[in-house]
GUVEX-936441 format. One line per 2 residues: number of its first residue (from 1); their letters; for each residue x, y, z of N, C-alpha, C. Coordinates in Angstrom, 1 decimal, decimal comma. Layout:
NUM) a) X/Y/Z/X/Y/Z/X/Y/Z; ... .
//
This chain:
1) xx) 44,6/-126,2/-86,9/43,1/-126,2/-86,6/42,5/-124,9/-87,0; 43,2/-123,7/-87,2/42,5/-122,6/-87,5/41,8/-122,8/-88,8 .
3) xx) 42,3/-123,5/-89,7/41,1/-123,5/-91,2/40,1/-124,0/-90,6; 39,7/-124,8/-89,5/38,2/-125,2/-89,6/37,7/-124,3/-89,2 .
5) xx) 38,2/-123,0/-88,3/37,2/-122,1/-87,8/37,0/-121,4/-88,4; 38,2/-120,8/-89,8/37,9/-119,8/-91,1/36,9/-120,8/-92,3 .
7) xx) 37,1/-122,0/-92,3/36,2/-122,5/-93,8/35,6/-123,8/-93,2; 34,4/-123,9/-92,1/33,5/-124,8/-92,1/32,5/-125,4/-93,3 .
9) xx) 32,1/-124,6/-93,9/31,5/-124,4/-95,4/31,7/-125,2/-96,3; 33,5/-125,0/-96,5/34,2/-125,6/-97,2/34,4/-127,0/-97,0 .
11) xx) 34,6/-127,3/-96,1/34,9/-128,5/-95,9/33,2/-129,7/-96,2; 32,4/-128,9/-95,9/30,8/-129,4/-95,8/30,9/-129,6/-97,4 .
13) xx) 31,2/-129,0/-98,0/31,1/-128,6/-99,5/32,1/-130,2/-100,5; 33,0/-130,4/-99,4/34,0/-131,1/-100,3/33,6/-132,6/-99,8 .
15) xx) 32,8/-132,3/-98,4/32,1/-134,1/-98,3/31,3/-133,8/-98,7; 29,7/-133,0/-99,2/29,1/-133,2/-99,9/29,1/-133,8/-101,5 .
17) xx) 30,7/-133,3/-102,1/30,7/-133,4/-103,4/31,7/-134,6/-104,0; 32,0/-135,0/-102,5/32,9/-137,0/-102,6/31,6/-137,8/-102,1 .
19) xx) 31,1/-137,1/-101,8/29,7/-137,9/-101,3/28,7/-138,7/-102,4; 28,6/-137,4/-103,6/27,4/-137,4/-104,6/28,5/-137,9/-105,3 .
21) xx) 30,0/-138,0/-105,7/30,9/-138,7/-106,4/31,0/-140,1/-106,5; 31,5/-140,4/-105,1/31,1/-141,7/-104,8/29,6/-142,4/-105,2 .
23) xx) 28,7/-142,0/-105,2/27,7/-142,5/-105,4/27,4/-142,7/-106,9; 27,8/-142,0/-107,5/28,1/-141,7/-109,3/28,9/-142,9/-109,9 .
25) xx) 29,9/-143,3/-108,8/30,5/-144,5/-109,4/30,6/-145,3/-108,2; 29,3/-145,8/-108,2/28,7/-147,1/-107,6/28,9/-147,3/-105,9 .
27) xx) 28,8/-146,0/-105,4/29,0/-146,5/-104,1/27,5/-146,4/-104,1; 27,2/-147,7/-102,8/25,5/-147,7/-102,9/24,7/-147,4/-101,9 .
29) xx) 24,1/-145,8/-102,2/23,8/-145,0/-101,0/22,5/-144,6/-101,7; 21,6/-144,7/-100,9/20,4/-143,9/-101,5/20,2/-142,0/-101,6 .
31) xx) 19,4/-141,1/-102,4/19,5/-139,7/-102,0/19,4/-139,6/-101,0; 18,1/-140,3/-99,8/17,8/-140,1/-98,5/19,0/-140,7/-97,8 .
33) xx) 20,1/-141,8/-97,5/21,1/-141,6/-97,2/22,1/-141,1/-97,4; 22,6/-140,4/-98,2/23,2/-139,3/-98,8/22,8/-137,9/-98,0 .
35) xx) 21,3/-137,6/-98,2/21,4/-136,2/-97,4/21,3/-136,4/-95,7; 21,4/-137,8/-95,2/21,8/-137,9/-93,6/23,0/-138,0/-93,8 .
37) xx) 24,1/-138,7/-94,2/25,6/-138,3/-94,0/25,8/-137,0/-94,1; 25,1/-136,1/-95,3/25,4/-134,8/-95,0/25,0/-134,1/-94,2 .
39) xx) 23,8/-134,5/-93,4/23,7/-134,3/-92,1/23,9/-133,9/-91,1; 24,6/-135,3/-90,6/26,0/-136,0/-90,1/27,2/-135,0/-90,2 .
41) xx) 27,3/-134,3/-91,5/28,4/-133,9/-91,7/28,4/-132,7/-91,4; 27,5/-132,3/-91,5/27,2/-130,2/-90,7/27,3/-130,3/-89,6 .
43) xx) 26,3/-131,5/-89,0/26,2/-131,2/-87,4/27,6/-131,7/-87,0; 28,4/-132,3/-87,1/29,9/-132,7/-87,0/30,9/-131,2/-87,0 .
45) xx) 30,8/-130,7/-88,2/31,7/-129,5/-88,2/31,2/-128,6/-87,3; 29,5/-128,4/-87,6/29,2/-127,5/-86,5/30,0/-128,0/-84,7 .
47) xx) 30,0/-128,6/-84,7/30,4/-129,6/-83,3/32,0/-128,9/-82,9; 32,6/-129,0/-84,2/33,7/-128,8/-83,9/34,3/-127,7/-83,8 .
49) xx) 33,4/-126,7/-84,8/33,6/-125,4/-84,7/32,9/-124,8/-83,2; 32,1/-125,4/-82,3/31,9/-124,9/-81,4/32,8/-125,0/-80,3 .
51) xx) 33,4/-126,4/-80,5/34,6/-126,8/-79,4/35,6/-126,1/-79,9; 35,8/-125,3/-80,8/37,4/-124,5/-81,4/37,1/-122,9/-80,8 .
53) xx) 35,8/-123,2/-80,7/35,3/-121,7/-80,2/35,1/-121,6/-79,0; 34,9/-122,7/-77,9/34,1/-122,3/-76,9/33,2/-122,0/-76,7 .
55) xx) 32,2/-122,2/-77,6/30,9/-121,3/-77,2/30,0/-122,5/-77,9; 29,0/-122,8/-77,6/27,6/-123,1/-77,7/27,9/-124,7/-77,7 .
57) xx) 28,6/-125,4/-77,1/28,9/-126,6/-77,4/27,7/-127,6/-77,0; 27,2/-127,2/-76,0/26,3/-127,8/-75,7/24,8/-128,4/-76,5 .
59) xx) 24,6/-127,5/-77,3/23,9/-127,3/-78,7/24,2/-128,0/-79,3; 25,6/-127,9/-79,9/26,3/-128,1/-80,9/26,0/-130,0/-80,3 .
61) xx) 26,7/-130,5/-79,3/26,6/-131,8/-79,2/25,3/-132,8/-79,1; 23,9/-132,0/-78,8/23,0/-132,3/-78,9/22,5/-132,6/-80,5 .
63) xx) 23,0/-131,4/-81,1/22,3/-131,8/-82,7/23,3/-132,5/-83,2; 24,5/-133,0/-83,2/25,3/-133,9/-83,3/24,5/-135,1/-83,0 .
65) xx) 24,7/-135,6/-81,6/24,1/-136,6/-81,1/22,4/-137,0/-82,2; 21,7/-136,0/-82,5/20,7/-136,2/-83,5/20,5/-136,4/-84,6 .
67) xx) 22,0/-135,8/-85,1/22,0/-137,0/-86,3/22,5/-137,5/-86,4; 24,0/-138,1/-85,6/23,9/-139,3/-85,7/22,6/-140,8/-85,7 .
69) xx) 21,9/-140,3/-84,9/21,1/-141,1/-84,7/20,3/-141,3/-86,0; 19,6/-140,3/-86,4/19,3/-140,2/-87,8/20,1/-140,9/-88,7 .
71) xx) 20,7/-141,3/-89,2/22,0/-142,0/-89,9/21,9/-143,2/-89,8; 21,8/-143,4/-88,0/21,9/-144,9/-87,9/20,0/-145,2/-88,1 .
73) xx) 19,2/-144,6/-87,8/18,3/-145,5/-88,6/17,9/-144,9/-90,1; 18,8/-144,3/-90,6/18,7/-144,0/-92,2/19,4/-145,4/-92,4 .
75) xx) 20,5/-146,0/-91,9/20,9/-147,2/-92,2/20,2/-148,3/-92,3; 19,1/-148,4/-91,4/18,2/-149,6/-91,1/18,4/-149,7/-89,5 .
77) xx) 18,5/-149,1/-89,0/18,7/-149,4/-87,0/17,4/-148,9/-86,9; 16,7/-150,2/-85,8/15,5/-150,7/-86,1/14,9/-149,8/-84,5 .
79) xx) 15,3/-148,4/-84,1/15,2/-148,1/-83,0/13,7/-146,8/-83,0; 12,7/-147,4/-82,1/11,6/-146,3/-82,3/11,6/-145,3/-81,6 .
81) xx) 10,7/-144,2/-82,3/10,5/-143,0/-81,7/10,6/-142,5/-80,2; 10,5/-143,6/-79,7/10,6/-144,0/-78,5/11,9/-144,0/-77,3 .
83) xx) 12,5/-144,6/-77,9/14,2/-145,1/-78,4/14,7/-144,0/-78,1; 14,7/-143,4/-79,6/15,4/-142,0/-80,4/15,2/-141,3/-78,5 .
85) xx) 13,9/-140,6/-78,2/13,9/-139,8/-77,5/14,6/-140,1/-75,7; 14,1/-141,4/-75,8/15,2/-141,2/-74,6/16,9/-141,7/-74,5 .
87) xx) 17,6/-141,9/-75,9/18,6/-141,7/-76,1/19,1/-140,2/-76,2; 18,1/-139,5/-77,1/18,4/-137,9/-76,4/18,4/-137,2/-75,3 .
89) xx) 17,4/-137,8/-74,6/17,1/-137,1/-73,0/18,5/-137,6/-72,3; 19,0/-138,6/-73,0/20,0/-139,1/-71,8/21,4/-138,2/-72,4 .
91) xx) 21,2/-137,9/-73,6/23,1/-137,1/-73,6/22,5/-136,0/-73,3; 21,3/-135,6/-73,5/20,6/-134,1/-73,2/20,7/-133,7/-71,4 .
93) xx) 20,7/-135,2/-70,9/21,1/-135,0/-69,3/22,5/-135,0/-68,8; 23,3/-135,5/-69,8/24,9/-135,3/-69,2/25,3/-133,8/-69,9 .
95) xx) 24,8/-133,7/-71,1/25,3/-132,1/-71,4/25,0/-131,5/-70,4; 23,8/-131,3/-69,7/23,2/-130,5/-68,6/24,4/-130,6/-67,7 .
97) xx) 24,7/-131,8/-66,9/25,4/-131,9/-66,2/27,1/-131,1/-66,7; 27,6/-131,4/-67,4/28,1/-130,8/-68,3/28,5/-129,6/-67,9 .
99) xx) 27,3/-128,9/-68,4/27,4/-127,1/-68,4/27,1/-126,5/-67,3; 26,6/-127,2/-66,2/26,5/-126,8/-65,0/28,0/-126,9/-64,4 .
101) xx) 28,5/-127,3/-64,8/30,3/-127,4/-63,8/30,7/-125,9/-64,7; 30,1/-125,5/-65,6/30,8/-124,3/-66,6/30,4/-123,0/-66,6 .
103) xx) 29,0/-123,1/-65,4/28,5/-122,1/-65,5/28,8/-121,3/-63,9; 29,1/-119,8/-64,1/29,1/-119,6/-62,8/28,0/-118,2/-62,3 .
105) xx) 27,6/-119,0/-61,0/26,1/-118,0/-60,6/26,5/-116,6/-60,2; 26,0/-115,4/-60,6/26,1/-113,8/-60,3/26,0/-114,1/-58,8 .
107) xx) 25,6/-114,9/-58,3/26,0/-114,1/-56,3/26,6/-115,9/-55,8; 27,1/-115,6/-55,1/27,4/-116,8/-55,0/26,8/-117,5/-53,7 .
109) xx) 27,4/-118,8/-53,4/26,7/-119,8/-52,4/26,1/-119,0/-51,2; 26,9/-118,8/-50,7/27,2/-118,1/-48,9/26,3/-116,9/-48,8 .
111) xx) 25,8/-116,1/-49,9/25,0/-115,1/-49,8/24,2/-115,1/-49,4; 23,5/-114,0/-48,4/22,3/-114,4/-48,1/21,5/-113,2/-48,5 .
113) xx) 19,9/-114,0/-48,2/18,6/-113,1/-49,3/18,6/-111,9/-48,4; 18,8/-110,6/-49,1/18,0/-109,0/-48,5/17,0/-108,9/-48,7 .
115) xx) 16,5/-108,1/-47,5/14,7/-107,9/-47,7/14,3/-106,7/-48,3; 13,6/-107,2/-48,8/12,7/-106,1/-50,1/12,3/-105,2/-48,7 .
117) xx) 11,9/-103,9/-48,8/11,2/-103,0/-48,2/10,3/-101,9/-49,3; 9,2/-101,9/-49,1/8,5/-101,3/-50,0/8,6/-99,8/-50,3 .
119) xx) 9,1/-99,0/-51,4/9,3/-98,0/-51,5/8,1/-97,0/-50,5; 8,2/-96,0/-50,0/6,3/-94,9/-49,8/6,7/-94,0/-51,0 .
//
């Protein structure tokens, strides 16, 4: 798994160019679906490279999540603007949920508030 974290790029590079291949000899994709698989295919690596890292995943699964969906109505999925956004709000609300089990607060529960006293 360490090449995905050293050559993300690369790999974007070699589905972009079996992508525009296949299409060269008859696979039948239009340019506008073509540049949503490749999409698809950044926000993917990015995804993965965040889960290899630890760090930003939350991001990372949201713009995932967004283009997939892009894709599926680059395909013809007949879902409105409408749709799209509260299919987002809804992985947008388990990420949340999510990163709240990951996050940990500078004072914790049991603490209680000190009182300000005003400098003279």
């Amino acid at each position: 798994m360490l090449i995905f974290k050293r050559e993300p790029a690369l790999f974007l590079t070699l589905i972009a160019v079996a992508l525009k291949t296949g299409a060269a000899f008859g696979l039948n994709v239009s340019g506008e679906q073509q540049a949503v698989i490749n999409a698809v295919a950044a926000a993917g690596v990015g995804l993965l490279v965040a889960v290899l890292a630890s760090d930003g995943i939350g991001a990372a699964v949201l713009g995932f999540v967004q283009a997939v969906i892009a894709l599926a109505v680059g395909f013809g999925a007949d879902w409105s603007a409408e749709q799209q956004a509260i299919v987002l709000s809804l992985v947008a609300a388990v990420v949340g949920m999510f990163d709240r089990t990951q996050v940990t607060a500078p004072v914790p529960a049991t603490a209680k508030p000190t009182a300000v006293t005003p400098s003279s």
